[in-house]
C-alpha positions in Angstrom: 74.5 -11.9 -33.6 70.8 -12.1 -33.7 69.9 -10.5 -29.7 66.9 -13.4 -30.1 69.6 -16.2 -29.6 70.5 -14.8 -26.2 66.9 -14.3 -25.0 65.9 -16.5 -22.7 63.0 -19.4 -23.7 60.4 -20.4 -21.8 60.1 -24.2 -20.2 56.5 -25.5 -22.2 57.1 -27.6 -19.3 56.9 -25.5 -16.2 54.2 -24.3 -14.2 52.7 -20.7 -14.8 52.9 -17.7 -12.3 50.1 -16.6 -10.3 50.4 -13.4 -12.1 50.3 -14.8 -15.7 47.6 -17.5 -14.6 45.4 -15.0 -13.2 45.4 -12.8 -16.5 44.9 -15.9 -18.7 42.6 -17.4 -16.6 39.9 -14.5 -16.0 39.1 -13.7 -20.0 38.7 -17.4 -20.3 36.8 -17.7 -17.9 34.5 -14.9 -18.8 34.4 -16.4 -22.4 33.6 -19.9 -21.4 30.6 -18.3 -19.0 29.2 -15.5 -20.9 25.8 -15.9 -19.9 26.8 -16.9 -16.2 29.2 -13.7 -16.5 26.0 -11.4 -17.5 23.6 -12.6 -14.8 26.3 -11.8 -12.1 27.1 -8.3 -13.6 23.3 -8.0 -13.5 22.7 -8.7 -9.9 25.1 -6.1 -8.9 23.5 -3.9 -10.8 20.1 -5.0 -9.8 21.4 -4.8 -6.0 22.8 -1.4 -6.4 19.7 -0.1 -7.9 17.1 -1.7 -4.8 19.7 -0.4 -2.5 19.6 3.2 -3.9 15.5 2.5 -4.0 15.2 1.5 -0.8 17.7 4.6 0.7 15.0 6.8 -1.4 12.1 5.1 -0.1 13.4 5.4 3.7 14.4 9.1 3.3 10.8 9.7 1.8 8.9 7.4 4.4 11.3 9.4 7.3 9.9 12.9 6.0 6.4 12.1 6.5 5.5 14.6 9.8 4.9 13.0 13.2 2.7 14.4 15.9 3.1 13.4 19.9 0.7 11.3 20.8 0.2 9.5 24.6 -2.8 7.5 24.2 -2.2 4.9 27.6 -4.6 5.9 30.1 -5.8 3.3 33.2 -9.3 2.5 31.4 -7.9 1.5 28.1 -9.3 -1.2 26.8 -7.4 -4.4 26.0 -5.8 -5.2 23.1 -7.7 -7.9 21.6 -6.6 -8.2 17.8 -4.0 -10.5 16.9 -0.2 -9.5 17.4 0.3 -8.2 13.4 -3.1 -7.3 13.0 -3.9 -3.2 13.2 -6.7 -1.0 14.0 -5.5 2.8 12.5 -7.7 5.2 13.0 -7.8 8.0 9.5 -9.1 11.1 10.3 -10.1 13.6 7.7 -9.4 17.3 8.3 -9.5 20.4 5.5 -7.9 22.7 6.7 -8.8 25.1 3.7 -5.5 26.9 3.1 -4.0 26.2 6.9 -1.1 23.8 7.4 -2.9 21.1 9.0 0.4 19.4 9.8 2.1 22.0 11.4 -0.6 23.1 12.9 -0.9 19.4 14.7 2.5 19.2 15.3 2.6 22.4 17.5 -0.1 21.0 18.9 -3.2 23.5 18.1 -6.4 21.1 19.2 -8.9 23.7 17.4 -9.5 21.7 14.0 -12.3 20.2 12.9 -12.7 16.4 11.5 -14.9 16.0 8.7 -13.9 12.3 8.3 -13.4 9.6 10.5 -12.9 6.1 9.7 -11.3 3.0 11.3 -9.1 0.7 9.1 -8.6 -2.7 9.8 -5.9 -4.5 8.7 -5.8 -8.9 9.5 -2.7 -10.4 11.0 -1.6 -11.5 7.5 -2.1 -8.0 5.8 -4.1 -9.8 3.1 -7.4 -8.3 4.2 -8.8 -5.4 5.6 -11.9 -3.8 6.7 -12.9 -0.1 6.6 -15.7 1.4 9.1 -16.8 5.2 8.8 -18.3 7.1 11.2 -20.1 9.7 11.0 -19.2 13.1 12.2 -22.2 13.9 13.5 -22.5 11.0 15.3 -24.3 11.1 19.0 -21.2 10.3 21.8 -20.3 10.8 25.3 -17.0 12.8 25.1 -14.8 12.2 27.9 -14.3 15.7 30.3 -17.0 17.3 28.1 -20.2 14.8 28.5 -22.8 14.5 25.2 -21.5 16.1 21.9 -20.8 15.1 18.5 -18.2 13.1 17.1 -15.6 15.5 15.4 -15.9 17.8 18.5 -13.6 15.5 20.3 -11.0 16.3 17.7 -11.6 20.0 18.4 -11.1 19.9 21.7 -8.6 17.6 23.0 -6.7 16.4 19.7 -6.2 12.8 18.3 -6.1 12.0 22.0 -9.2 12.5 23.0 -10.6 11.7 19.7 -9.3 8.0 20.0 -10.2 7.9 23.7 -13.8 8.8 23.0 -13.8 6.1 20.2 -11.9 3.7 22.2 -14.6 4.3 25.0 -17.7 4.2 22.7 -16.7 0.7 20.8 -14.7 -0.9 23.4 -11.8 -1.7 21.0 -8.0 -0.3 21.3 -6.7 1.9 18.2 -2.9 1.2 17.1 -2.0 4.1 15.3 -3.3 7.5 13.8 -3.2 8.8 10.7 -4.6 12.5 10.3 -5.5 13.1 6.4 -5.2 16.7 5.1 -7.4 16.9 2.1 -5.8 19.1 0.2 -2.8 16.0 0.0 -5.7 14.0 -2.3 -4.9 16.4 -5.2 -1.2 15.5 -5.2 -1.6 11.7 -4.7 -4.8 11.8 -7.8 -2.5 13.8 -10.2 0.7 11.6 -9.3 -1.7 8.1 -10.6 -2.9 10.3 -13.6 -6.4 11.1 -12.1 -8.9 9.0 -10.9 -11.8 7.6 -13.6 -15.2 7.5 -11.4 -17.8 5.5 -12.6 -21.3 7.1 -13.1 -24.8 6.2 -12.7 -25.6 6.5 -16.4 -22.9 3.3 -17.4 -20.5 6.1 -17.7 -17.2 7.5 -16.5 -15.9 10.9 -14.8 -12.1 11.5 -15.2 -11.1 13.9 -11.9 -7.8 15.6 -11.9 -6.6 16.4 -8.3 -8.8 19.5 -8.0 -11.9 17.8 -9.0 -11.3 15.3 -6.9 -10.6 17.4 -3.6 -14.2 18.8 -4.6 -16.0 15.3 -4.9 -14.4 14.5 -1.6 -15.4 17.2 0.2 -19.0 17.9 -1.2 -21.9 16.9 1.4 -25.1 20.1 0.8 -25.8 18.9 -2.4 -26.2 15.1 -2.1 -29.5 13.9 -1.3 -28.3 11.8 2.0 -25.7 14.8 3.5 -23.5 13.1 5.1 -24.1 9.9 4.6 -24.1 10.5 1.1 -20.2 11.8 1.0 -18.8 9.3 3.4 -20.1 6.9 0.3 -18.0 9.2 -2.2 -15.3 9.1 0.3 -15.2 5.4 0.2 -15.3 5.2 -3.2 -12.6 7.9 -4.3 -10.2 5.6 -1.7 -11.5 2.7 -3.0 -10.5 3.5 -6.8 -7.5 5.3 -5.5 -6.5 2.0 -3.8 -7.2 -0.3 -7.1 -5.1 2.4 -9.2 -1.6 2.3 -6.8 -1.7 -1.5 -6.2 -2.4 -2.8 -9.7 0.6 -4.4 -11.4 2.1 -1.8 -12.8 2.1 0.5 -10.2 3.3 -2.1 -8.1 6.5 -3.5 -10.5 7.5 1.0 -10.8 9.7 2.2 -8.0 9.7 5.4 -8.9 6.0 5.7 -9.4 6.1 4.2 -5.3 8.3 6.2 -4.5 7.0 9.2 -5.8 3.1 8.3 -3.6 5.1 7.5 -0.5 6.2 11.8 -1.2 2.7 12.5 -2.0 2.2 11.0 1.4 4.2 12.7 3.5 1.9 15.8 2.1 -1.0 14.5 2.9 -1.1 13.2 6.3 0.9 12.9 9.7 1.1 10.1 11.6 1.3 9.1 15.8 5.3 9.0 16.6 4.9 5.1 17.5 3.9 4.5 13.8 7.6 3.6 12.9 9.6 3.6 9.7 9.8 -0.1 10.1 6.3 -0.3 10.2 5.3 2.0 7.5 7.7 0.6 4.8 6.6 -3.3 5.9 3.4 -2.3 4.6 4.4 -0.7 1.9 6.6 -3.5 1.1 2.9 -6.0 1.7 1.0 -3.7 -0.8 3.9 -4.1 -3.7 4.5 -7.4 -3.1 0.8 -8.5 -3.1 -1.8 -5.9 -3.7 -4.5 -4.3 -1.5 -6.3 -7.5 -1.0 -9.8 -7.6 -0.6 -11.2 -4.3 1.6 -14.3 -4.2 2.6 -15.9 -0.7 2.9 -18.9 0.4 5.2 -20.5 2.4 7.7 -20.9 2.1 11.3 -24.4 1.2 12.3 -26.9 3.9 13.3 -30.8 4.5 13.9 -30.8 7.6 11.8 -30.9 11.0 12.6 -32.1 13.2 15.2 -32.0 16.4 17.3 -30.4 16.8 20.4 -31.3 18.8 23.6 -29.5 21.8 22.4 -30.8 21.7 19.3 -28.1 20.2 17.0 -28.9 17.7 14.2 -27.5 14.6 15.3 -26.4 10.9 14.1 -27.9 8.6 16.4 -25.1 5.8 16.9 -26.7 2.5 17.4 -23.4 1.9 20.1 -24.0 -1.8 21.1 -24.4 -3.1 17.5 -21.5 -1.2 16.2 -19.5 -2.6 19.2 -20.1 -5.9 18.1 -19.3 -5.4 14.7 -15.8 -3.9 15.9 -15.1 -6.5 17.7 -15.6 -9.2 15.1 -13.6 -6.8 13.0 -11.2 -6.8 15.2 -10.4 -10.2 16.2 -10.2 -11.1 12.3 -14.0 -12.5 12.5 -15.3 -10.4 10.0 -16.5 -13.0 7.6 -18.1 -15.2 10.3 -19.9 -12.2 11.5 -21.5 -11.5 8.3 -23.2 -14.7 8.0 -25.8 -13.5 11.1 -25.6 -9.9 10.1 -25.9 -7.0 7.9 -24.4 -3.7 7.7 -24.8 -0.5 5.8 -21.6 -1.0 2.9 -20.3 0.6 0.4 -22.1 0.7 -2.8 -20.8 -0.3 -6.6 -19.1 2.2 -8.0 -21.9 3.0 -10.6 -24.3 3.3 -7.6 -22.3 6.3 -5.1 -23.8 9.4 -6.1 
């Protein structure tokens, strides 16, 4: 007897099992919907990969060093800007072979700030302002009476540095970032160096060494001081244009690999929060540095001061207005009535 004539035949009538319907059903399904199919296997692979970016970004963004910082004090000023817009004040330290960062976050007062400079940024994040000042610069430093500038930073820290400002312009600083130059030649090799235009129509390709040189060069130039703070200005401003073009901004690893250089170059208040660091972050990918205007705080030139020193003489009441136009997102308006000393085109910086 043939063992088929036993075996049992199946009903074309009657209704699959779950089991059987489930294994038909799924590669038809997949055929019918290739396309549909590959989009949704892409997703998950595309929401893997910004989760794993994002995890990266975090961990990197939660290395950079903090530094304790108690800037409330009964005679603060208000805060006037908007509620999202910032005033960070970057200070510039080169610590010439010291660990700047350690050094801050044990809390050793005795460095010296080369570079100070207030950045602005507008409640949307779409604009922002940059104001140097120069470290020379003529002010009353609270607890030690008339003295320059970056002494403030010597003596009493980012604290007494920002209550000095915060005094001088009448304005209320968010956060601070303290810049070690020797960072720059990390973040200028990580873009691939840094092509400076020159006077002659030219360019200057600087590798991170050169560029920690330019930077920090002030005898030389013509106008000291006031000469670097333009080269200053101008590396940042190149720097700025190379990490938030389009494709910098579409490479997560190339992001991701600046947020590290970050954490080598500066250290930040302990308010500045993740949350806030990787919202801006997310504001420069998403949409680029916007327009930045650089300049100079106002001053009536130079001078020499009881003891001697060559000094910066700060012209105080018209850079408090202009900070407080800044600050209050008035910029524009305030440059219809008034001039300032800003940055030159690139081909004109010496």
């Amino acid at each position: 007897m043939d063992p088929r004539e036993d075996a049992p035949t199946e009903d074309p009538t009657s209704e699959p099992t779950a089991s059987t319907s489930h294994r038909a059903a799924a590669p038809g399904f997949i055929r019918r919907h290739k396309a549909l199919t590959i989009l949704v296997a892409l997703a998950l692979v595309l929401t893997v990969g910004i989760g794993a970016w994002v995890w990266s970004l975090n961990s990197k963004i939660d290395d950079i060093p903090r530094f304790d910082a108690d800037f409330e004090r009964d005679d603060r000023p208000d805060r006037t800007q908007p509620k999202e817009a910032l005033n960070v004040l970057l200070v510039g330290v080169d610590g010439r072979g010291t660990d700047v960062r350690e050094r801050l976050q044990e809390g050793d007062t005795g460095l010296l700030s080369d570079t100070m400079m207030i950045w602005h940024l507008d409640e949307d994040h779409q604009n922002s302002q940059v104001v140097s000042f120069p470290r020379d610069s003529w002010v009353d430093v609270p607890g030690h009476g008339e003295a320059k500038l970056n002494a403030a930073f010597s003596w009493g820290g980012p604290e007494l540095l920002v209550e000095t400002l915060e005094n001088t312009l009448d304005i209320y600083i968010d956060h601070v970032a303290v810049v070690d130059f020797e960072g720059f030649k990390d973040i200028t090799d990580t873009i691939g160096g840094v092509d400076l235009e020159t006077a002659d129509g030219g360019t200057q390709h600087f590798n991170g060494e050169e560029a920690l040189e330019y930077v920090r060069e002030r005898k030389t130039l013509p106008g000291g001081d006031f000469d670097r703070i333009d080269r200053q200005q101008n590396f940042l401003r190149t720097v700025l244009f190379e990490v938030t073009r389009t494709g910098t901004r579409i490479n997560p690893l190339t992001v991701t690999n600046l947020i590290g250089d970050l954490g080598k170059l500066l250290v930040l208040d302990d308010d500045f929060t993740n949350d806030e660091i990787r919202d801006l972050g997310f504001d420069v990918i998403r949409r680029g540095a916007g327009e930045v205007e650089w300049m100079t705080a106002y001053t009536d030139g130079t001078g020499t001061s009881a003891d001697g020193q060559s000094i910066v003489l700060l012209n105080i009441e018209k850079s408090r207005e202009l900070m407080a136009a800044i600050s209050q997102d008035e910029f524009k308006d305030y440059l219809k009535d008034n001039k300032i000393d800003r940055l030159p085109k690139p081909e004109d910086v010496p």
